[in-house]
Phi, psi and omega in degrees: 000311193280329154341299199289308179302320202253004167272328162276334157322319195259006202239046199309155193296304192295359217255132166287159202280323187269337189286344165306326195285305179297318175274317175291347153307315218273318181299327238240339200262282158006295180298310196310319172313289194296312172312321192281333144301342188265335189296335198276297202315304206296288175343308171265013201231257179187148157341254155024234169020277159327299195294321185304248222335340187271350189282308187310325189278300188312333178284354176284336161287190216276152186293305158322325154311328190294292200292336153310291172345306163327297198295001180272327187298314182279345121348271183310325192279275183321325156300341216264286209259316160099176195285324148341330195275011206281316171341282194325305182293161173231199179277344173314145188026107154021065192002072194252001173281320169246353144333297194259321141336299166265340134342303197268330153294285225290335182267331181272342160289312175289350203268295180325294196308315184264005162296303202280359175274302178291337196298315147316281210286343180317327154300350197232101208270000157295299193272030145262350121342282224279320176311324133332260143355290175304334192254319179273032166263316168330277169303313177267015167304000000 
């Protein structure tokens, strides 16, 4: 999700295909760091907590920032906490705190759903293809 944001960030008309490649590694370790602090936060503090304290830093910047922002707390917040976390968010910066929330529930559902779809099936690699196929034709429509 947060991916789409730094590929078009990263991808200015003169920029070569390795400095692309290289600023989105950069973009992308970047992200991980900030999830992962906020993962800490939630873990030593509370949902609750966190988010108050990510609302105090994040509003003072520019508004398209704030709402990637969202979208990393609400990452984190769904890693962290698991769908109970849903509470926590609200509609501040363009509601992006449940953006990524639910992107990320919705991706860890679909992971469960097409383990436990193929795992019958598993000698007969025609209907895992097509099964396969058939559900992430589903989801990214």
């Amino acid at each position: 999700m947060v991916g789409a944001v730094a590929l078009v960030r990263f991808l200015p008309d003169s920029a070569t295909v390795e400095q692309n490649a290289e600023q989105l590694t950069r973009a992308q370790a970047d992200t991980d760091t900030v999830v992962g602090a906020w993962r800490e936060k939630i873990a030593k503090s509370s949902p609750v907590a966190a988010y108050k304290a990510f609302k105090a830093v994040n509003g003072e910047i520019e508004f398209n920032q704030q709402h990637n922002n969202a979208h990393l707390f609400g990452e984190a917040l769904y890693r962290e906490t698991g769908i109970p976390g849903v509470a926590i968010c609200d509609s501040e910066f363009g509601f992006g705190c449940y953006h990524s929330f639910f992107g990320w529930a919705l991706l860890s559902m679909v992971s469960v759903f097409l383990r436990n779809l193929i795992k019958p099936v598993s000698t007969r690699m025609v209907v895992k293809v097509w099964v396969v196929s058939m559900v992430l034709g589903t989801v990214c429509w």
